[in-house]
C-alpha positions in Angstrom: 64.8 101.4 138.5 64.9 105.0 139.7 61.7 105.3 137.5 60.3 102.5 139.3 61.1 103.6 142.7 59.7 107.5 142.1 56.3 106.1 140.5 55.5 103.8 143.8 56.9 106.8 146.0 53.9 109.2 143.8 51.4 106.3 144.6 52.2 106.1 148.2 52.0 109.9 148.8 48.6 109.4 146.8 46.9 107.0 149.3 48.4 108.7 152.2 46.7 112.3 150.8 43.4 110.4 149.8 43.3 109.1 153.3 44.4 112.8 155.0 41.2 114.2 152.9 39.2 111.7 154.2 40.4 111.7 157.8 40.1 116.4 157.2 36.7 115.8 156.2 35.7 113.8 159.1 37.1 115.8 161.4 35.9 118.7 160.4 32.0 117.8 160.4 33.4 116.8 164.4 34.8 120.2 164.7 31.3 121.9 163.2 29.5 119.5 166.0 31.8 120.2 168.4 33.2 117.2 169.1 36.8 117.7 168.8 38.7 121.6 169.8 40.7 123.5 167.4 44.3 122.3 168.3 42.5 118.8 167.0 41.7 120.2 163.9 45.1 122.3 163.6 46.4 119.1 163.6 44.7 117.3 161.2 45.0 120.6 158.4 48.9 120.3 159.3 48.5 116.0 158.4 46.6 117.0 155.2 49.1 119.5 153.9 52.0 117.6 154.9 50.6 114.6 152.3 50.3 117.0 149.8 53.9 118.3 149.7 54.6 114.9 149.6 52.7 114.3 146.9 53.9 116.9 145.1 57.4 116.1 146.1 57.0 112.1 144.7 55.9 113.8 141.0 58.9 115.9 141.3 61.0 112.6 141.6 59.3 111.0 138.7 60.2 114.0 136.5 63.6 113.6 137.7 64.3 110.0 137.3 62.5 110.5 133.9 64.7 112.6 132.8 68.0 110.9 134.2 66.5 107.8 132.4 66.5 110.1 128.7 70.0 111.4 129.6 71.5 108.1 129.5 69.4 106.6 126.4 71.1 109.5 124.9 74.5 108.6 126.4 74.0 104.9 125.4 73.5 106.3 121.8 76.5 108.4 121.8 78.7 105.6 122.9 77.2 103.4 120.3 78.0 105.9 118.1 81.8 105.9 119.3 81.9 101.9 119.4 81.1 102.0 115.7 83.6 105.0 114.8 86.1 102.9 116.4 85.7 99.7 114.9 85.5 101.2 111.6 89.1 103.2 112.7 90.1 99.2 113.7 89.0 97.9 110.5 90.7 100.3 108.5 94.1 99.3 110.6 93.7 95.9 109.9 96.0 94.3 107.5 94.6 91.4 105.0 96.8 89.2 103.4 95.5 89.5 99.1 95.7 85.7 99.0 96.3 82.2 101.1 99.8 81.6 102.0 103.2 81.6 104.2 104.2 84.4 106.1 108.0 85.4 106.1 110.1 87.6 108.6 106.7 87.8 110.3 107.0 88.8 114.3 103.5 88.4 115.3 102.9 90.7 118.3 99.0 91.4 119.1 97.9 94.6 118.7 101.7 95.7 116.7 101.2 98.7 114.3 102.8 99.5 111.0 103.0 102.8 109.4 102.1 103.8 106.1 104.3 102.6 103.3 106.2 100.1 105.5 107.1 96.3 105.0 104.7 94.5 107.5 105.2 91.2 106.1 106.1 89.4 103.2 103.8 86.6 101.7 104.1 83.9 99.3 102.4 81.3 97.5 104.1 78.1 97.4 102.3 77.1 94.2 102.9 80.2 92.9 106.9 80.2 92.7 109.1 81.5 90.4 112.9 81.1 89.4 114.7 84.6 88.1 117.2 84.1 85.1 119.5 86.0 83.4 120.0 85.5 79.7 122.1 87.5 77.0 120.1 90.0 75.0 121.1 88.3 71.5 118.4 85.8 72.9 115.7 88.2 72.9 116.8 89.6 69.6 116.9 86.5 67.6 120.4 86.9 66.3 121.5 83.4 67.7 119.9 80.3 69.0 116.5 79.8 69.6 114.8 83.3 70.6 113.3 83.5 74.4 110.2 85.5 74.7 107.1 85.5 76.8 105.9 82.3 76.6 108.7 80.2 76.2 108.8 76.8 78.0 111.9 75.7 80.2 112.8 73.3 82.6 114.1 74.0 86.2 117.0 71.1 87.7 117.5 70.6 91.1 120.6 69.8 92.6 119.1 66.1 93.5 118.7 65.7 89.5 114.3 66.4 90.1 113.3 68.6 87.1 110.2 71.1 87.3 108.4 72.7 84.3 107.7 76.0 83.8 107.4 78.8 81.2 108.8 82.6 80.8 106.4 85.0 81.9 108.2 88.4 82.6 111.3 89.7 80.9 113.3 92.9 82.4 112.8 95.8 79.6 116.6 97.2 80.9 119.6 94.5 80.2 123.0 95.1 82.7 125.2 97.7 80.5 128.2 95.6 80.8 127.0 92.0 80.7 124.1 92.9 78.3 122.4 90.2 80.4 118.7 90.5 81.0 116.8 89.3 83.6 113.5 87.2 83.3 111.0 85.1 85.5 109.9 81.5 84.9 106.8 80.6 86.8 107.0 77.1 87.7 104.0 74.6 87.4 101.9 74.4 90.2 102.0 70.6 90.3 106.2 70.5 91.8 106.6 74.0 92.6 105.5 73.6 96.0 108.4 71.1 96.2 111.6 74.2 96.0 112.5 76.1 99.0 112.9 79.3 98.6 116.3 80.7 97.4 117.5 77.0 96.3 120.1 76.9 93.2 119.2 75.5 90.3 119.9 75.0 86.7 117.6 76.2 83.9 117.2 74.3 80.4 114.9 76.1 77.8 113.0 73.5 76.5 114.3 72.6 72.8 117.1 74.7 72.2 119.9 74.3 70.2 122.8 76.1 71.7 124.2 74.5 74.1 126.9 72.1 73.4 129.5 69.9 75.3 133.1 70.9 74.2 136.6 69.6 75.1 137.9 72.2 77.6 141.4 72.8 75.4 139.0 74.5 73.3 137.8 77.2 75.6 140.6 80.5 75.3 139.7 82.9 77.8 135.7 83.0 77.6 135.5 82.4 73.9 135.9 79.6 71.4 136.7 79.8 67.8 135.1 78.4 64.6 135.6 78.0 61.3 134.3 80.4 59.5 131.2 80.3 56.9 133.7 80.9 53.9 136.0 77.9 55.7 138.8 80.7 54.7 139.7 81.4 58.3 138.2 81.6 62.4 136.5 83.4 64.0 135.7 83.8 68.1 132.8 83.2 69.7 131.6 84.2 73.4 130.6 81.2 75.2 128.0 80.8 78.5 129.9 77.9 80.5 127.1 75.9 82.2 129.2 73.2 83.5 133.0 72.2 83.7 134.0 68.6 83.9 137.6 67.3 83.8 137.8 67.3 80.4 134.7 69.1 78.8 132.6 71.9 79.0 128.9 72.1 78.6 128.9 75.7 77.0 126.2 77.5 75.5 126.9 79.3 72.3 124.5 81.0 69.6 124.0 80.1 66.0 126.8 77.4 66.1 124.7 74.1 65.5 126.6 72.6 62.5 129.6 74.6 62.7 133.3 73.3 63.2 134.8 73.9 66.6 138.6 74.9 66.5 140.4 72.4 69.2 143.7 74.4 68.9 143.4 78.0 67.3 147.5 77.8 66.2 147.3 74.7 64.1 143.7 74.9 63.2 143.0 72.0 64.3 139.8 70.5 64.0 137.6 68.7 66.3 134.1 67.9 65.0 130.6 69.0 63.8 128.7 70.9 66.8 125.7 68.9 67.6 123.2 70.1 70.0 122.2 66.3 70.6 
């Protein structure tokens, strides 16, 4: 607008100087004839040069405004400039959650920022859940029972008696040093997982294996049974995983002892039965 304003200021001082020539020339032919004095013409010189200042002054404004009018395309460009700097600064701020899901411990607070290398937020999948179990290390090694490895189907029970499918996909490479326990993870099938809540207890069941067993609970002496063994000479004990206690049993899970004879009573020998998985 200041452009605007300068160039009709230049064309006004232009009339207004075309005019004073015109209105000098006339004049001065009146002067020549002595028509009009010399304060007359004085007058009109003084007019003339007075339009031409002006003139001059109006193209002085339109340099000026032109060059007001650069300086601020140049100061448009350099805040451009920042706006993108800064959004690419905000973009590289912004957190993305790597896939679709619920937010836990999450306090949202607009604008909130996190530094480097800190929790923000944890996310999870509910069709992506997984139950951690910890089984002895004679499992992995195949010395007893059936042997759990990557792959291995099982079965998750809910305390309301629902079951949920899943299969072993991570096993810990460390096992405790006292317990010789080692930890895996079953991922549970998409189709009920969505079903648990989070932290919930359940029981795990690896599909078709044979070493778990329900025993009378005389039998149990300390955390071990005893068997009769191979030679049928003597006994021997056996370290037992108690799933479940009843009144009078125990669902126990014990390694390699499908078909062997369970010692009721280790003084007197006597004997209670064939172990059968079934």
């Amino acid at each position: 607008m200041a452009v605007s304003s300068a160039k009709a200021a230049e064309r006004r001082r232009i009339e207004e100087t075309d005019f004073g020539a015109k209105e000098f020339d006339r004049n001065r032919t009146m002067f020549r004839r002595g028509l009009i004095n010399k304060t007359t013409m004085e007058a009109v010189e003084r007019r003339m040069l007075d339009a031409r200042f002006g003139a001059d002054q109006a193209r002085e404004a339109i340099a000026s405004a032109q060059l007001a009018y650069t300086r601020a395309e140049i100061a448009v460009e350099i805040d451009e400039l920042d706006l993108k700097t800064a959004e690419i600064e905000r973009a590289a701020l912004r957190l993305a959650a790597p896939f679709d899901g619920v937010l836990l411990g999450f306090d949202p607070r607009v604008g909130a920022c996190v530094s480097e290398g800190e929790l923000a937020a944890e996310n999870y999948d509910p069709k992506r859940e997984a139950v951690d179990v910890y089984v002895l290390i004679s499992r992995l090694t195949g010395t007893g029972g059936v042997p759990v490895a990557r792959g291995t189907e099982a079965k998750v029970v809910r305390g309301n008696g629902e079951s949920c499918a899943g299969r072993i996909t991570w096993i810990e490479t460390e096992a405790d040093l006292e317990s010789q326990y080692v930890k895996t993870t079953i991922d549970l099938s998409e189709d009920c997982a969505p079903g648990l809540y989070l932290n919930e207890a359940v029981e795990v069941e690896m599909v078709g294996a044979t070493d778990v067993f329900r025993i009378p609970a005389g039998a149990l002496e300390g955390n071990a049974v005893y068997l009769i063994s191979p030679d049928g000479l003597g006994v021997e004990p056996l370290e037992v995983e108690i799933i479940e206690r009843g009144s009078d049993h125990l669902v126990v899970r014990m390694f390699g002892a499908a078909g062997r004879s369970l010692v009721v009573n280790a003084q007197d020998l006597r004997i209670d039965g064939l172990l059968d998985p079934s």
